[in-house]
C-alpha positions, 0 to 999 in steps of 0.5 A: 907570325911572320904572315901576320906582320906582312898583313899588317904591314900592307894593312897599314900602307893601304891605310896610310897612304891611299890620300896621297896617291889619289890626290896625284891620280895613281892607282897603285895604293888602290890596287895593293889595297885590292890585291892584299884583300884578294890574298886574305880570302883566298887564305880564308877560303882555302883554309875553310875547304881544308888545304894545308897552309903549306899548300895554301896559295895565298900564305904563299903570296904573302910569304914572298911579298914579305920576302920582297919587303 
């Protein structure tokens, strides 16, 4: 459950906050947008090639930006 409230989290900045930072010219809401993406399929797809979710790379990435959060 933690996983999914660290996606929803990033989820709602992407959402939240992408007008503001364009409007300034900065590309990081972009690139958290891109990189949360990037992270959900690659859960998806390891999840589909039948890895583990204790070996699954991207519940990992997600589970240290929810530390770092």
């Amino acid at each position: 459950m933690n996983t999914l409230r660290a996606i929803l989290l990033l989820a709602v900045l992407c959402i939240s906050f992408p007008a503001k930072v364009a409007s300034q010219g900065h590309t990081e809401a972009v690139l958290l947008c891109h990189g949360l993406g990037e992270t959900v399929g690659m859960i998806y797809d390891q999840r589909e090639n039948g890895v583990s979710d204790e070996n699954n790379r991207g519940l990992a990435i997600l589970e240290q930006l929810e530390q770092e959060l």
